[in-house]
C-alpha positions in Angstrom: 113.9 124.1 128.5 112.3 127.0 126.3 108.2 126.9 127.2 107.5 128.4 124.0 107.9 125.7 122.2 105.0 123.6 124.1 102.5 123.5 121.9 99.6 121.2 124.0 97.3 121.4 120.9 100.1 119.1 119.0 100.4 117.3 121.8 97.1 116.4 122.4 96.5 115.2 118.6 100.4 113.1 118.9 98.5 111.4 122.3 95.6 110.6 120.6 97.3 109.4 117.4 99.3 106.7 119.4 96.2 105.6 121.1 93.6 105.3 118.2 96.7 103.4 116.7 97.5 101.2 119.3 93.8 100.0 119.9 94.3 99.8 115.8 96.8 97.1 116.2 95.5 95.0 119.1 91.9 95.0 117.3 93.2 94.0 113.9 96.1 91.7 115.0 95.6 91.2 118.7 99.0 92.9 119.0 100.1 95.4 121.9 102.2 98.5 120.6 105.5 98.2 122.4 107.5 99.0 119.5 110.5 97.0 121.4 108.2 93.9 120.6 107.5 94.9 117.4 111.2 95.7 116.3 111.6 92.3 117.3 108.6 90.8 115.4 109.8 92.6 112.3 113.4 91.0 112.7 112.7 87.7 113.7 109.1 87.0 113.0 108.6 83.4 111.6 105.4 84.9 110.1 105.7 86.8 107.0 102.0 87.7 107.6 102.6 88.7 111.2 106.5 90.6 110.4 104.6 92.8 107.5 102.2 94.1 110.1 105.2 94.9 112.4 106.9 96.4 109.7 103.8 98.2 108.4 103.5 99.4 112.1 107.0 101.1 112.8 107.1 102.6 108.7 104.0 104.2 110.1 105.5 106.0 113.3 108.7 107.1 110.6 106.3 108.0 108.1 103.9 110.0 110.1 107.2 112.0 112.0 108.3 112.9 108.5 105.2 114.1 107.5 105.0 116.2 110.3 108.1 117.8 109.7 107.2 118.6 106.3 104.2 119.9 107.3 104.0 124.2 107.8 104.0 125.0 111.4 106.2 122.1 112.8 108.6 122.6 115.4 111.7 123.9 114.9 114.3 120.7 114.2 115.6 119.6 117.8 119.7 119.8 118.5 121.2 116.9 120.2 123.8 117.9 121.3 125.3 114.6 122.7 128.4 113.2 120.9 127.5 110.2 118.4 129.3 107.1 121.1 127.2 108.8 123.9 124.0 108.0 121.5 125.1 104.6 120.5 125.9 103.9 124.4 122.2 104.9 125.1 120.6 102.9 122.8 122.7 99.8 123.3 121.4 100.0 126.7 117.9 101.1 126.2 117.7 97.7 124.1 119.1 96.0 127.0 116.5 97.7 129.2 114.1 96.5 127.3 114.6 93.4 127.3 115.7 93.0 130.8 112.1 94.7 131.7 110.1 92.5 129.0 109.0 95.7 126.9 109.3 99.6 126.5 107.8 102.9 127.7 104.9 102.0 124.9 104.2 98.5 125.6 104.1 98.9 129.6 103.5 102.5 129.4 100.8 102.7 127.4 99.2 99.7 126.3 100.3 97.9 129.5 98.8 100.8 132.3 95.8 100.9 129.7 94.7 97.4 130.4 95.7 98.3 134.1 98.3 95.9 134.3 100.0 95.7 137.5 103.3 94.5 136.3 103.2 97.6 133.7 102.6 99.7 136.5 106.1 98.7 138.6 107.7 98.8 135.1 106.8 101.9 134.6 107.7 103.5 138.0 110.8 101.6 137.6 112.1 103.1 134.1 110.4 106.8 135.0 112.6 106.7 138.1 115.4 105.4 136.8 115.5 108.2 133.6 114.8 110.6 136.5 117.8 109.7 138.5 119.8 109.8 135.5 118.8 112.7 134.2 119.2 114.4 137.8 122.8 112.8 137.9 124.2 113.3 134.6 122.7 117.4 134.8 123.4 118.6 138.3 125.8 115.7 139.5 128.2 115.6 136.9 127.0 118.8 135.3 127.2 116.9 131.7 
């Protein structure tokens, strides 16, 4: 990990973002911002009112990383270096996570330890342990 690329200044405005946008969403549509949920809303929404919001939501997180980019100073562009079936793999299960765990790392992460939920809370130990582990396994264990 390089340490000259933290940049806490960016970081502190990308934290604050995400919350001014997430009390945004539950003030204006009574909606928490687990963007598992609202992938899903935008999907399979029965609400054409309720799916534009969702979809309104999620163009704003890809709109606002773009603009970021394009903006002078960003961070250089990041390098994964994994090959493209190890990606698809990782998402595949991440959705399966998600589901299995009734929500994300925003949702129970965020929103959820926000309201001081306790099921958010043993969510989020859970999936901060688990990417731990994996992370520990995959790097030193296997030496992936």
């Amino acid at each position: 990990m390089d340490i000259h690329n933290f940049t806490p200044f960016s970081a502190l405005a990308g934290g604050i973002l995400i919350g001014l946008s997430a009390v945004f969403l539950l003030l204006s549509s009574g909606r928490i911002a687990g963007i598992s949920g609202l992938v899903q809303g935008a999907l399979i929404n029965e609400s054409i009112q309720k799916r534009g919001q969702c979809i309104l939501f999620l163009g704003g997180l890809i709109g606002g990383a773009l603009l970021y980019r394009m903006s002078p100073g960003a961070i250089p562009s990041i390098t994964i270096e994994a090959p493209m079936m190890v990606l698809v793999i990782g998402g595949i299960l991440t959705g399966f996570g998600t589901s299995l765990g009734s929500g994300c790392t925003s949702g129970h992460g965020i929103c959820g330890l926000a309201r001081k939920s306790t099921r958010s809370l043993v969510a989020t130990i859970a999936f901060m342990t688990a990417g731990i582990a994996t992370v520990y396994f995959l790097r030193h264990i296997l030496g992936a």
